[in-house]
N, C-alpha and C positions, 0 to 999 in steps of 0.2 A: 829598777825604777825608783824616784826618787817617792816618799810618803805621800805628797801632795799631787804626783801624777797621777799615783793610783787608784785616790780617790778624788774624783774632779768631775766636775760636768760644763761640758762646751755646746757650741752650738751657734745657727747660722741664720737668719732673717732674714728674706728680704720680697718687694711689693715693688711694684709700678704699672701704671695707665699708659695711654696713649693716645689717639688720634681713631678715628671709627672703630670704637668701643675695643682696640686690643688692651688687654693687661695679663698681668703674673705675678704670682707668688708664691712663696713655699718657705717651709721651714723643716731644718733639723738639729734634734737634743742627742747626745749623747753622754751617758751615766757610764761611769768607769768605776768597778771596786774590783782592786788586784787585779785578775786577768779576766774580771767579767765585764764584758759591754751591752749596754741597751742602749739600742738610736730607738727614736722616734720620726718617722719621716712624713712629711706632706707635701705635697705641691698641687698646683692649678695654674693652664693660663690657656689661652685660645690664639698662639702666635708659631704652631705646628713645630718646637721646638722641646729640645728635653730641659725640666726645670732645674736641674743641677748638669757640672760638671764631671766626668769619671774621676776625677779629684777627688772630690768633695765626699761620691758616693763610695770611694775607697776607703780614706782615712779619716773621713769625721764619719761618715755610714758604718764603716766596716766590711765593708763588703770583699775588702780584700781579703778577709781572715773567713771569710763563710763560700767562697768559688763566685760569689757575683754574678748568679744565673738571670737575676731583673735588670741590669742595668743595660743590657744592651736589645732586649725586647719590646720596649717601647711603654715599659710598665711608668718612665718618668716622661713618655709624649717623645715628638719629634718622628712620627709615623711615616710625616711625608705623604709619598702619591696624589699630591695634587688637593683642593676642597680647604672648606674653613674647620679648624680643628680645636676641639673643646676640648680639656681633658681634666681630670682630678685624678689625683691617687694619693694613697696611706697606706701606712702600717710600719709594723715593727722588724727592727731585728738584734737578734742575742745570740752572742759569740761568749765561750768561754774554756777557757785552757787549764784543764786537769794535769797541773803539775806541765811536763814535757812532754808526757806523751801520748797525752790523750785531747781531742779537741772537739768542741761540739757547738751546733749552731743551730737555731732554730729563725725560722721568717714566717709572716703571712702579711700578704701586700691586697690591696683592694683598688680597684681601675677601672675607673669608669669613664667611658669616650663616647663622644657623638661629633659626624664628622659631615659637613654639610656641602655638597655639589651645587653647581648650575653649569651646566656644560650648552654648548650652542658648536655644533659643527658642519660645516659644509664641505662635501666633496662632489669635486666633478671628476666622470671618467670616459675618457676616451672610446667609442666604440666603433665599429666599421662605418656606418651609415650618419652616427651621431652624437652629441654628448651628452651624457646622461648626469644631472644635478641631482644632488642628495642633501635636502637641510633636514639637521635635525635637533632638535633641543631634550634639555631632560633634564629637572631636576631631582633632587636621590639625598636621602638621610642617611646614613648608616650610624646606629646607636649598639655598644657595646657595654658589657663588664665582663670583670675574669676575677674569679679569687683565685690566690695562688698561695697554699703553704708547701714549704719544705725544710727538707734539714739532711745534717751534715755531719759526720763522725769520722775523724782521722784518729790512728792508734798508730802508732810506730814502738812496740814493748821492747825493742831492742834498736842497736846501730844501723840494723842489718836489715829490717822489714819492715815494712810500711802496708797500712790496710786504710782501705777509704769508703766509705758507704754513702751515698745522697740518694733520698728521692723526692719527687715532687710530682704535687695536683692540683690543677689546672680544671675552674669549672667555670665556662665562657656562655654567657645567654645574649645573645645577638640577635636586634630586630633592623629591617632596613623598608626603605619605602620609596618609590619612586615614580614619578609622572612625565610623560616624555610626548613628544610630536615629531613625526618623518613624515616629509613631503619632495614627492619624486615630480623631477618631469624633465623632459629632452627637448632637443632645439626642434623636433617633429610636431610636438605635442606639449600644448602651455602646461598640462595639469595630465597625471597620471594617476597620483593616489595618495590620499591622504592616512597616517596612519598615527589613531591615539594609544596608547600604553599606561597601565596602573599598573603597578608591582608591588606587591606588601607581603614579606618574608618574616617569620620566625623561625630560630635555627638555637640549636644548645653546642659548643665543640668542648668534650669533657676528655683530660689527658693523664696518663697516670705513666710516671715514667722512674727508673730505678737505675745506678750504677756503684759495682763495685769491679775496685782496684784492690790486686795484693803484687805486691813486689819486694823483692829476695835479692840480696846480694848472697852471691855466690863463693865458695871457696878460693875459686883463682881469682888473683886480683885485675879486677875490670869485668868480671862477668857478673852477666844480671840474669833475673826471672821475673817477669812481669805478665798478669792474669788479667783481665777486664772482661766482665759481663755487663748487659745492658739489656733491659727489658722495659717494654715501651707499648702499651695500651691505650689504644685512641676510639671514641664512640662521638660519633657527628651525628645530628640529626636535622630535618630541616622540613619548613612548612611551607610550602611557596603560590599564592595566587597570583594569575598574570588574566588581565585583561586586556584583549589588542582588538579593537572598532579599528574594520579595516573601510575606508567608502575609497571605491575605483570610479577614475572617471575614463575606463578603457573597455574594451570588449572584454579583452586579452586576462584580465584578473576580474573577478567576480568581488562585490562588495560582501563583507562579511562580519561578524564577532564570535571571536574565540575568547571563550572564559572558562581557563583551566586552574589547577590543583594538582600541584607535584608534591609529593611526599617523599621524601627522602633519607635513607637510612643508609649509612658509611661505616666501617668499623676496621680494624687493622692491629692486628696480633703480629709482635716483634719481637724477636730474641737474638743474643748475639753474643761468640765468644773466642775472645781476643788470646793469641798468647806470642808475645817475643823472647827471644833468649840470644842473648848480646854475649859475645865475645872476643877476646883481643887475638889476635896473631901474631904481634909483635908491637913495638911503641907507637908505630904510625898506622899499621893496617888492624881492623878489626872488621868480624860479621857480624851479621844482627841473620837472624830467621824468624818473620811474624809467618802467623798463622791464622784466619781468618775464619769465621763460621758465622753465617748469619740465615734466619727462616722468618719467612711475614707472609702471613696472609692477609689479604684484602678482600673487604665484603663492600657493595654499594649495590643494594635493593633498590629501586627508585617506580611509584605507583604514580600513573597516572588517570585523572579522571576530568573529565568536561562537566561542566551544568547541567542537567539535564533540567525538561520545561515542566518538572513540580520542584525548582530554584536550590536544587541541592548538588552538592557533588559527589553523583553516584551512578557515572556513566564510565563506565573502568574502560581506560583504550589497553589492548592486552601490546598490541603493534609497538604503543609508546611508551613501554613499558619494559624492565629489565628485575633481573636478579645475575647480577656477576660476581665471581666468584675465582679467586687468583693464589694459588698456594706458588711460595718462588722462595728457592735453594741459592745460597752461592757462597762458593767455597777460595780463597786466594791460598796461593803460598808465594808469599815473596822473598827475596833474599836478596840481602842486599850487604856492600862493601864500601866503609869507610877507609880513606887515606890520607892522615894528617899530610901536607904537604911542606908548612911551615908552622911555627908557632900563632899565625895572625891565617891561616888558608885553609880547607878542609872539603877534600869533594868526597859525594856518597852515590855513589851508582847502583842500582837494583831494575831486578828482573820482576817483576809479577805474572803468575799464572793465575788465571781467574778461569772458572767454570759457574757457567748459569744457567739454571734450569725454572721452567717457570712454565705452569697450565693452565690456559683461557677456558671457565667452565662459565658457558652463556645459560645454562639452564633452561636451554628450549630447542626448537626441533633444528636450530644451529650447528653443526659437532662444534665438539670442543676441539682445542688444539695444544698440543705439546711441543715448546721451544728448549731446545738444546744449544749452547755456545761458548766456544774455548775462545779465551783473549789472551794475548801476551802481551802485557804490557811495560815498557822502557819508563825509567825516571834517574834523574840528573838532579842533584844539590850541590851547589860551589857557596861556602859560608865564609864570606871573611870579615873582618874586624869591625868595617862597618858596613858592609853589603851583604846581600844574598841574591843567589839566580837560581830559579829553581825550576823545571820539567815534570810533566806528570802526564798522564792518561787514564781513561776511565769511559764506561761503557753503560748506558742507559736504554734500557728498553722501553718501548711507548707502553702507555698505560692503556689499560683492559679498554676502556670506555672507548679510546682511539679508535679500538681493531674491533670492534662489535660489529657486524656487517647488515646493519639497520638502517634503515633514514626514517630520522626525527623531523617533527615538523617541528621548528622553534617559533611561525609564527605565518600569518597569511602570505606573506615575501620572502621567507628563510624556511629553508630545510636542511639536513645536515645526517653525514651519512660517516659510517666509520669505514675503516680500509682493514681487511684482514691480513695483507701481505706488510707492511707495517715490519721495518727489521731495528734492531739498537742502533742508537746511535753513539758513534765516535768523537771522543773530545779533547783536544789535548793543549792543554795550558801552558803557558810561557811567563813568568811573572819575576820581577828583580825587585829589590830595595836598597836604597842607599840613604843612612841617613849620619849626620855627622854635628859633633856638639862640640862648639868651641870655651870651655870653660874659662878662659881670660876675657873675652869679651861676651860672655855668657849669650851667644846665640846658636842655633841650632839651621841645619838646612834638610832637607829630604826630598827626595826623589824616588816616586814608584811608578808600576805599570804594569801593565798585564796585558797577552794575546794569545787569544784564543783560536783555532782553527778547527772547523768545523765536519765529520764526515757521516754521511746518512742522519741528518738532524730533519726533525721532525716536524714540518711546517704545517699551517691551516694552509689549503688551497681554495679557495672561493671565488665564482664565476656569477657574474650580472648579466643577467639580458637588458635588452632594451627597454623594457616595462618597469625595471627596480627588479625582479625575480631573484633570489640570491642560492646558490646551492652549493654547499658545502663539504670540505672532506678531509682527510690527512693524508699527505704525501711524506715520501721520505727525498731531500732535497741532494743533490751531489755533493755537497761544497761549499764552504763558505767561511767565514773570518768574522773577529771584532777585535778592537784592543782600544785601551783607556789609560790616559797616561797623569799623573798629578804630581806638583810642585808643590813645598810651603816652605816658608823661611819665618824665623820667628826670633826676636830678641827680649830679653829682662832689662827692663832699667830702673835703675835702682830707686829712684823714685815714685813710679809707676807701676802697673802691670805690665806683662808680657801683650808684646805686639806681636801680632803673625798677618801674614799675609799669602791666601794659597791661591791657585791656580788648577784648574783641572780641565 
């Protein structure tokens, strides 16, 4: 690099308003000496979008040279799911390159979000006798921050090996708050029941997560050794008062107020270790052999208490109340075979065998239960020049809380119950890409999509009566599909920016 690049400082501006009160802005610096970098990054704006480009946060950020673990979590906004979206964030990041082969990175980012609801919904539902009308309104705040530092160390001391280290922590305080109105009633009966709601939640989600890579070329040429471990510590906590004033104008449901106090305590212990060993069998055919190993346990204590009349909450329901408790094994061997076809074509075929083992300990006069399960699962990659078509499968088991065989009272009109027979579900994807860049008329086109088909997937099932009554549960459903398919075409002119135009 030339003297003057290696010592420079660049950097980005920029601000704008708008029409009921949107605006944004953000800026970033980056200092370059030799191969150390400092950015300085800011942004704000309340238009639910991210304030930089993956551009931007690559090559003036640097993010490409540190794995880019913020850019795609929402640390720069563009959250989405609906509501008015505030957001700020800052901080640094330092990248710097020891000679060849040593590389190191240090970040901590600060993010602060508040996201603002007004929802108004009406449903009607069909019933034998009559239709049942549901308006409901609800406004809802939800206010967040997360600090997040990490860091990053690549060593490659030879041709031959390569070692990578990153971890990161994550410590998230999140309050939310919410006021809502349901008002029932059928073509029988003008008015059924009115029903008010407060919600005001404090909750902490603190994350501590670790991975190392070593990987080894080998003495035949084309084969490799490749290791990855991954460790991953999660502690949630959560404070939650709900008040629901229920007034019925029926026989059939009794006027009432519940003013409860959940407390909540989550935790989840993860480890995991990787190993592949890739070899050729000739110029077109090669094997690859992973190896899989993963163990996590999950804890979600959850205490519940009502008012009692000297206005405190210390009326412990034991009924609605849990300590669950989930240790879960699973083990893959996959093997799989590559075969160049042409210089521009290359399919990879592999077999998976999975085994899962996984124990529901309810911690009450409940039994516990012990699940066993062998899968075999097919996958298919066709990679050519400028496409890919790829197949996979994979197998999910419902979560503890599903299969608890309780019914919760969620509120004077909902109850909700778990299913203990609750089996995994089957998944199996179908996804291609195509995308092509025409460098004389410097434009670009792409094509993707994805299809999903569904087997023993895990639905809510929920039934109304005629009064608004709602009762609740988990089913496991036969069958079922989705797919989502997207277009963009995009051109540079030379005077301007890039235009694009997508489709989805």
């Amino acid at each position: 690099m030339k003297s003057k690049i290696k010592k420079s400082t660049i950097g980005k501006v920029y601000a704008g308003a708008g029409t009921r009160g949107r605006y944004e802005g953000g800026g970033i610096m980056s200092t370059f000496r030799d191969t150390l970098q400092i950015s300085v990054i800011g942004t704000t704006n309340n238009l639910t979008k991210t304030g930089f480009s993956t551009s931007d946060l690559n090559s003036m950020g640097g993010f490409n040279r540190s794995g880019g673990g913020v850019v795609n979590d929402g640390t720069f906004g563009g959250n989405g799911n609906g509501g008015i979206e505030k957001m700020w964030s800052g901080g640094f990041n330092i990248n710097n390159d020891y000679g060849k082969k040593l590389k190191t990175n240090m970040m901590y980012f600060y993010y602060n979000y508040v996201k603002d609801y007004d929802k108004k919904l009406l449903t009607e539902q069909t019933l034998d006798k009559t239709l049942l009308t549901t308006l409901n309104t609800n406004v809802s705040q939800l206010r967040q921050q997360r600090h997040t530092v990490s860091s990053l160390i690549e060593w490659a001391p030879d041709t031959i090996q390569k070692i990578r280290f990153d971890v990161r922590l994550d410590l998230a305080p999140t309050g939310f708050g919410a006021n809502g109105t349901t008002s029932t009633f059928n073509t029988q009966t003008p008015k059924l029941s009115d029903l008010l709601t407060k919600q005001s939640t404090n909750s902490t989600a603190n994350e501590f997560n670790d991975n190392f890579m070593y990987y080894r070329k080998l003495k035949k040429p084309g084969s490799s050794l490749t290791i990855n471990q991954n460790f991953n510590l999660k502690n949630n906590s959560s404070d939650d008062y709900n008040l629901n004033n229920l007034t019925s104008y029926t026989t059939a449901i009794n006027s009432s107020v519940l003013d409860r106090y959940v407390n909540t305590k989550y935790s989840r212990y993860f480890g995991s270790l990787d190993g592949w060993y890739n070899t050729p069998f000739s110029k077109k055919l090669s094997y690859e052999i992973y190896l899989h190993t993963r163990f996590h346990i999950t804890s979600n204590k959850l205490a519940t208490y009502d008012m009692s009349p000297t206005g405190n909450y210390d009326k412990f329901l034991d009924s609605q109340s849990s300590d669950l408790v989930r240790p879960h094994f699973i083990q893959n061997v996959k093997n799989t075979l590559s075969y160049i076809i042409n210089p521009k074509l290359t399919l990879k075929a592999a077999i998976d065998l999975e085994y899962q083992s996984y124990t529901n300990n309810f911690n009450t006069n409940i039994p516990n239960t012990n699940n066993k399960y062998i899968f075999l699962f097919p996958s298919l990659r066709l990679n050519g020049q400028k496409f890919n078509l790829n197949y996979y499968e994979f197998a999910n088991p419902p979560d503890i809380t599903q299969m608890q065989p309780i019914t919760r009272q969620v509120s004077q009109l909902e109850t909700f119950s778990g299913n203990p027979n609750l089996a995994p579900s089957h998944q199996r994807e179908l996804s291609y890409n195509y995308y092509n860049y025409n460098s004389d008329k410097q434009s670009y086109f792409n094509l993707n999509g994805s299809t999903t088909l569904l087997t023993n997937n895990v639905i809510q099932v929920s039934t109304k009566d005629v009064n608004g009554f709602i009762t609740s549960t988990y089913a496991n459903k036969g069958g079922g599909w989705y797919a989502n398919f997207g277009m963009n075409r995009g051109k540079q002119f030379k005077k301007s920016q890039t235009l694009a135009i997508q489709f989805k």
